[in-house]
C-alpha positions as CSV (number, residue, x, y, z in Angstrom):
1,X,50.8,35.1,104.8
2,X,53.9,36.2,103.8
3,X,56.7,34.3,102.8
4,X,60.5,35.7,103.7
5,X,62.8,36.5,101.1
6,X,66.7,35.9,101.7
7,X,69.3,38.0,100.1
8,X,72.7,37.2,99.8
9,X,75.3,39.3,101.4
10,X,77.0,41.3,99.0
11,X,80.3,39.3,99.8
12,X,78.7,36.4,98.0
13,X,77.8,38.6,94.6
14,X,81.7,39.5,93.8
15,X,82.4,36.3,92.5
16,X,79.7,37.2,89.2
17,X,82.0,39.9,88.4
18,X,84.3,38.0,86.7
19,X,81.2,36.0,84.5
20,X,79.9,39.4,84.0
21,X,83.2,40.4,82.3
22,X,83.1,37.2,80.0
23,X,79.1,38.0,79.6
24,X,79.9,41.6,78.5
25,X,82.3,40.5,75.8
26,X,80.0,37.5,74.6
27,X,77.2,40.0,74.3
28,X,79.6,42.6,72.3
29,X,81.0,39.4,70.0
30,X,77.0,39.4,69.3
31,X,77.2,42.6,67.4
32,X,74.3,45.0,66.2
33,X,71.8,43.3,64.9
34,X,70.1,44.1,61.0
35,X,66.6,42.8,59.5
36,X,66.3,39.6,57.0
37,X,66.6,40.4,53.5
38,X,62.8,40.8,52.3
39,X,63.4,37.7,50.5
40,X,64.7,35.6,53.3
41,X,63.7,32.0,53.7
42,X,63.7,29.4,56.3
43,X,67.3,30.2,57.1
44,X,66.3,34.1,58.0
45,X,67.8,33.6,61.5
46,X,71.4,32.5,60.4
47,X,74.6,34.8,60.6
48,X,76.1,36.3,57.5
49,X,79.1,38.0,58.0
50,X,79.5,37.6,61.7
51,X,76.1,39.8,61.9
52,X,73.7,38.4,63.9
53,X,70.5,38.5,62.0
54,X,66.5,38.1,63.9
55,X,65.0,34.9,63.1
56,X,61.1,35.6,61.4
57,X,59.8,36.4,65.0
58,X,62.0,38.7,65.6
59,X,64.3,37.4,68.1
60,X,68.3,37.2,68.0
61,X,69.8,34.0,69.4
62,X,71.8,35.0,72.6
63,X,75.4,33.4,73.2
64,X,75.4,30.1,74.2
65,X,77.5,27.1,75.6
66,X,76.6,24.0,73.9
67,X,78.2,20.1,74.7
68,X,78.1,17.4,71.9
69,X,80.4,14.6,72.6
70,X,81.9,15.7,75.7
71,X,83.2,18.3,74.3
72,X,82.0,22.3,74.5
73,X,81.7,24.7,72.6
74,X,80.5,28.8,72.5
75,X,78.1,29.6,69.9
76,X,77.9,33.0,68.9
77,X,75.2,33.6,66.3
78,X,74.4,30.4,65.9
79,X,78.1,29.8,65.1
80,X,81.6,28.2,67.1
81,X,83.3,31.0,68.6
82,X,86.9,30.8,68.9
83,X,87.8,33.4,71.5
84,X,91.2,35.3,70.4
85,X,91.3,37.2,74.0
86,X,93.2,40.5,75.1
87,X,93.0,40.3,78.9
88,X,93.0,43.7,81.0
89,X,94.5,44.3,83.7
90,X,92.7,45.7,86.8
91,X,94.1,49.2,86.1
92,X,92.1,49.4,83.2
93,X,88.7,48.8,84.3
94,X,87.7,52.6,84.0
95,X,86.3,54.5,80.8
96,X,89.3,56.5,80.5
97,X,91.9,53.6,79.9
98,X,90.0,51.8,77.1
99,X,91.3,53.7,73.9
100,X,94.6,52.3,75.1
101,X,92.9,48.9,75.4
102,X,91.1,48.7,72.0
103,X,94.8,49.6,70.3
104,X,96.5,46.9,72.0
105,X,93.7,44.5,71.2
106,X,93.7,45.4,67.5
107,X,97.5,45.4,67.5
108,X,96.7,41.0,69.0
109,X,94.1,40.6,66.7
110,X,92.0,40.0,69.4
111,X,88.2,39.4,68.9
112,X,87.4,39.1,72.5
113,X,88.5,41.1,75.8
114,X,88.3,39.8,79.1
115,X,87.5,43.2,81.4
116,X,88.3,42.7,85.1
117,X,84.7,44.7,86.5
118,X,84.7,45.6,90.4
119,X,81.9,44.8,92.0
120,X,82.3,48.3,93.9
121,X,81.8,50.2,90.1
122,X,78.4,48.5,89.7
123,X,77.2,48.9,93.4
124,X,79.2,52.0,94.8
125,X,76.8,52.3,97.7
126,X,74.8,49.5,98.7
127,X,71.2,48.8,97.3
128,X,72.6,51.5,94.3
129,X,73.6,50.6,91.4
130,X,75.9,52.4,88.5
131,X,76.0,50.1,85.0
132,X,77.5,53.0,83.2
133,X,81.3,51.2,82.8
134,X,79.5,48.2,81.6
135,X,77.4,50.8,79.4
136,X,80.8,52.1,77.9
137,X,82.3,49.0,77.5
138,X,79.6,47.2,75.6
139,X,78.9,50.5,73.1
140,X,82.9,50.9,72.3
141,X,83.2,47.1,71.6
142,X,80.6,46.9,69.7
143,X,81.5,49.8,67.3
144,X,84.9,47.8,66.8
């Protein structure tokens, strides 16, 4: 027996592009990633320096949402995250525009930028799919 699966249209994806743009630069805030100091303790999975660091297994906390209180917070190593965004604009969503972008950001003092992402540059023919702008993106803001 087999049981049917039902895919959504791809009208009903587009509206993840714009979570995939705040995912891409919650994943970038992340940062590289460096071993615990060989005499680490209990506390071998907090943040120094804004540097996520592997807890003792081996694993880096992902970004998070967290709620105490009512209220809400982003947790980015472990830590509050106050996003200082530089928005794009749609014009800009293309490999050749972002030294232009990374000035202006730096110029805000931006730790965050919010990247409009089409759905048509991740799945330029249906059923194939292109990451490389997402690719781009993440390895330039993370060098910054």
């Amino acid at each position: 027996m087999s049981i049917p699966i039902r895919l959504r249209p791809r009208s009903a994806l587009r509206p993840a592009a714009p979570a995939l743009a705040v995912l891409v630069a919650a994943c970038a805030a992340a940062g590289p990633t460096r071993p615990p100091p060989a005499d680490a303790g209990p506390s071998a999975g907090s943040s120094s320096a804004g540097v996520a660091t592997p807890s003792p297994t081996g694993a880096v906390e992902a970004p998070r949402i967290v709620e105490r209180d009512g209220r809400y917070a982003l947790l980015v190593d472990g830590e509050p995250y106050l996003m200082l965004v530089a928005q794009a604009n749609n014009s800009s969503n293309y490999p050749a525009a972002l030294p232009a972008l990374w000035a202006a950001a730096e110029d805000l003092h931006a730790n965050t930028i919010q990247m409009p992402i089409a759905w048509a540059q991740v799945e330029p023919v249906e059923g194939e799919f292109d990451f490389s702008f997402v690719d781009t993106l993440l390895e330039q803001a993370r060098a910054r």
